[in-house]
C-alpha positions in Angstrom: -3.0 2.9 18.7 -2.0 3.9 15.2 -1.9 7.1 13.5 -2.6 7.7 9.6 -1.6 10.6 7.8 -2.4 11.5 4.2 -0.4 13.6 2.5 -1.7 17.5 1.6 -5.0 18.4 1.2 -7.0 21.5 1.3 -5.6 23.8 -0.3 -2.3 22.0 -0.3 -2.9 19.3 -3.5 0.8 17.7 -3.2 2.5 16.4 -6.5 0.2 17.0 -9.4 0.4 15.1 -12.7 -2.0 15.3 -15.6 -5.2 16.5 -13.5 -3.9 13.9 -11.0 -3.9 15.1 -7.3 -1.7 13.5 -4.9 -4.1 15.0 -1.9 -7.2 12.6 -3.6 -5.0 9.5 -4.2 -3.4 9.7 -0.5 -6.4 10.5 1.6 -8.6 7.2 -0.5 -5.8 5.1 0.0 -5.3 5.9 4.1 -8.8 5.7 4.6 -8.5 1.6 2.9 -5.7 0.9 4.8 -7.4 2.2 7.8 -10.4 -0.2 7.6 -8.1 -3.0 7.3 -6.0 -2.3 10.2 -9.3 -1.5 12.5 -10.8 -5.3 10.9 -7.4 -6.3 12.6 -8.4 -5.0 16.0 -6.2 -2.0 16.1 -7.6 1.6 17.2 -6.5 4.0 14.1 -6.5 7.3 14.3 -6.4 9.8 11.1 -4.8 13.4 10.5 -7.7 13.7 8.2 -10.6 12.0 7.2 -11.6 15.1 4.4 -10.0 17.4 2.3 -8.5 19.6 4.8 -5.2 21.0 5.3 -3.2 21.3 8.1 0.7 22.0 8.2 3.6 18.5 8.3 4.1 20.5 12.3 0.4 20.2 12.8 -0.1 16.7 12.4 3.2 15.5 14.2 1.8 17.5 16.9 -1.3 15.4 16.3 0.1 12.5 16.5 2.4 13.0 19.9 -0.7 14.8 21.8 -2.9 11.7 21.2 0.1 9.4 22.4 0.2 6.6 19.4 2.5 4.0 19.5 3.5 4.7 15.5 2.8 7.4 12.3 2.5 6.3 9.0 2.6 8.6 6.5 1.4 8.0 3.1 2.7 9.8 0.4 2.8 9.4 -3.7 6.0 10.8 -5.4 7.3 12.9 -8.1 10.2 13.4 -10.3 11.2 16.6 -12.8 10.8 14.8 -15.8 7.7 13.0 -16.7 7.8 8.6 -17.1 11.5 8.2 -16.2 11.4 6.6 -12.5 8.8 4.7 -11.1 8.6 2.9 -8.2 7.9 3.0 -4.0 10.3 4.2 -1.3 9.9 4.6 2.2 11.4 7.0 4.5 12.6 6.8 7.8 14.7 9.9 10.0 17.2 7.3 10.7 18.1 3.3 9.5 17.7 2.0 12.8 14.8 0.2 15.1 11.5 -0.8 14.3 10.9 1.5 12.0 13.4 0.7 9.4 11.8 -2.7 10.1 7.9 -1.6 9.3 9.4 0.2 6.1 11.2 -2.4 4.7 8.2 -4.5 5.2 5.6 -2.4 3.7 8.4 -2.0 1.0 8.3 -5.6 0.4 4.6 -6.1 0.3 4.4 -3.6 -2.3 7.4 -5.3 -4.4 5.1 -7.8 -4.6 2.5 -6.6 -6.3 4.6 -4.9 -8.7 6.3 -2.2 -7.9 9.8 -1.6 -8.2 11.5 -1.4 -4.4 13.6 2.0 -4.5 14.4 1.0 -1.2 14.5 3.0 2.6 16.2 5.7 3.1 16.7 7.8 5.9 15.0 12.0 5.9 16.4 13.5 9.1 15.0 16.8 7.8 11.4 15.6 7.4 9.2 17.2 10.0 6.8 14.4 10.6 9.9 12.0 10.9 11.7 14.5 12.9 9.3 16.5 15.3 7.1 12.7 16.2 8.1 11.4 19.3 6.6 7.7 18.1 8.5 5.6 15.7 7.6 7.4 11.9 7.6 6.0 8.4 6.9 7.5 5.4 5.7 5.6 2.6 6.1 7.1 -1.5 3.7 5.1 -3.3 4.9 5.2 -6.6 5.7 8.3 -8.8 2.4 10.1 -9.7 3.7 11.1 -12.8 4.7 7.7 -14.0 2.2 6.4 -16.0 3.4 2.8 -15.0 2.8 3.6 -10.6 -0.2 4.9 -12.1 -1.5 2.3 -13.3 -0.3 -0.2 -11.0 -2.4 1.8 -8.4 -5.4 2.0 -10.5 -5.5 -1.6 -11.0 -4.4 -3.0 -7.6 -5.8 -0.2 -5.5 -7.3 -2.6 -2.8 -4.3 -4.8 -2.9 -1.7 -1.8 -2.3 -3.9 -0.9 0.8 -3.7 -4.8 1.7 0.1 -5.0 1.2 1.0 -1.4 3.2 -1.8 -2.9 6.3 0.1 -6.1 5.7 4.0 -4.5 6.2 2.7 -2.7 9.5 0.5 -5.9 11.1 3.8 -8.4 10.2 5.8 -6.2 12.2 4.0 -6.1 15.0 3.7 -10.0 14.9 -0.4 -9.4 14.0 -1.3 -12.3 11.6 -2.6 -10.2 8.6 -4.8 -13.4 6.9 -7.3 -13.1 9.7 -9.7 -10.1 10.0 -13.1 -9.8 10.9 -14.3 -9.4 7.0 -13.9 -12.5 4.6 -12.1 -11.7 1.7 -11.7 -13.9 -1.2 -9.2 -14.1 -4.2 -9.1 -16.0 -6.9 -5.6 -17.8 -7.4 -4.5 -18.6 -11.1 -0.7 -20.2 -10.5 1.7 -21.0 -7.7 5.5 -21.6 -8.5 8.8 -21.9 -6.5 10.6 -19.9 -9.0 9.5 -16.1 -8.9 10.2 -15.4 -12.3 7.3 -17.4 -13.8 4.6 -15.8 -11.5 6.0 -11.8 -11.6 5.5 -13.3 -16.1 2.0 -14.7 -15.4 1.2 -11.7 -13.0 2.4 -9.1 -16.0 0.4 -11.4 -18.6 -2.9 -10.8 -16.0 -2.1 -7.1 -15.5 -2.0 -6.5 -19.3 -5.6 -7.6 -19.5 -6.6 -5.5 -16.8 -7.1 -8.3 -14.2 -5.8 -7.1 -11.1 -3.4 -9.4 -10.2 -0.9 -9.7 -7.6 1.8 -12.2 -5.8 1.4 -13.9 -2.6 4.6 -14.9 -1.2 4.2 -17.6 1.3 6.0 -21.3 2.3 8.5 -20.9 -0.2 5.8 -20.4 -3.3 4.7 -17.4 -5.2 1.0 -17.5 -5.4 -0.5 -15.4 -8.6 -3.9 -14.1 -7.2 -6.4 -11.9 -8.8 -8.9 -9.4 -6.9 -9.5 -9.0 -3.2 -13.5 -9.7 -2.7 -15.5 -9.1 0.3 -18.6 -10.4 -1.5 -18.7 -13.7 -2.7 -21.1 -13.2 -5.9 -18.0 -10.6 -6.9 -15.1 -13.7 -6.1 -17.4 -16.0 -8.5 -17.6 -13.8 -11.4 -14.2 -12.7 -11.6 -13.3 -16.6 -11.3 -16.1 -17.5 -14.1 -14.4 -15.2 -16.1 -11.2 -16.0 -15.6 -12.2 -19.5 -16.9 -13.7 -18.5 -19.7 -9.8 -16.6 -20.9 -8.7 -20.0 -20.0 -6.5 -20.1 -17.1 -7.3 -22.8 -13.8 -8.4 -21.1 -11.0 -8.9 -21.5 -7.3 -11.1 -19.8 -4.8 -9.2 -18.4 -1.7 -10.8 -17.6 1.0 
């Protein structure tokens, strides 16, 4: 059993950027990651499914009362001065176990699709890392007010859910390319050198496909979308087509 925290909510509305609620971005984002991890076969549980608050204590509590095996928490950042750092971090109340392991993999998965990796670092004041009695990470997506996380979340919103579900199934040795739900992508390049996909992934972003890279068998894989329809997959591949690049169907 899992357990699923988004950050704030209620009258608590977290980091706040531009009319930008960390609260609405956290709860949309658990509630995606969820879903994926239940297509996996794993029984999730949330600290909130709504806009309600209830204290960091409260939900720790939560979480050792219904006896989970782990607590994710999932956060989005902030900094004093607007557009200066960007990027994800996780937290962990000490670098040690299997928990420094699921954060370094959701870290990783995130890397991937574009975000600078700030890296883990250990919170042993944090009361839902400290006061859990199950191992505990806590994931920063991005800086809220960084215009770049911003729109990296925007823009890959289905693939960040995807990448953080991704980081928690590969630690537990849960192949994360089977589900119940088909999903299809449409893949524009593969290359052994990273370099030329993270170039060819920028090139996609700037024209507001929402592309990511697959790492996999010693290739990066430039892949655009995640579709559970398959009318959806062929119309982002038509188009894709149409601005010239090859393209393959993934499913």
């Amino acid at each position: 059993m899992r357990k699923l925290q988004s950050a704030h909510g209620g009258k608590d509305p977290g980091a706040v950027y531009n009319g930008r609620r960390e609260k609405d971005d956290t709860l949309r984002l658990v509630l995606a990651i969820g879903e994926i991890l239940q297509n996996h076969g794993l029984d999730v549980e949330y600290t909130r499914t709504t806009d309600v608050y209830e204290s960091p204590y409260e939900k720790a509590m939560e979480a050792n009362n219904a006896g989970v095996d782990y607590f994710v928490s999932i956060h989005r950042n902030s900094f004093p001065t607007d557009n200066v750092v960007s990027g994800v971090e996780s937290l962990v109340y000490d670098l040690s176990g299997i928990k420094l392991e699921m954060a370094e993999n959701i870290n990783e998965q995130l890397e991937a699709i574009g975000f600078v990796n700030l890296g883990v670092k250990a919170r042993p004041n944090l009361v839902v890392l400290r006061r859990t009695t199950m191992p505990a990470v806590l994931v920063e997506v991005g800086f809220i007010n960084s215009n770049t996380d911003n729109q990296l979340f925007d823009q890959n919103f289905e693939d960040i859910a995807q990448a953080i579900a991704a980081g928690i199934l590969d630690t537990l040795d849960i192949d994360s390319s089977t589900s119940n739900t088909s999903i299809y992508r449409i893949q524009v390049g593969s290359f052994r050198n990273p370099v030329y996909a993270n170039r060819l992934q920028k090139e996609l972003q700037a024209q507001d496909y929402p592309a990511s890279v697959i790492e996999g068998d010693n290739l990066f894989r430039v892949q655009v979308g995640r579709f559970e329809n398959l009318e959806d997959a062929v119309a982002m591949e038509q188009r894709l087509k149409r601005a010239g690049y090859p393209t393959l169907l993934i499913n």
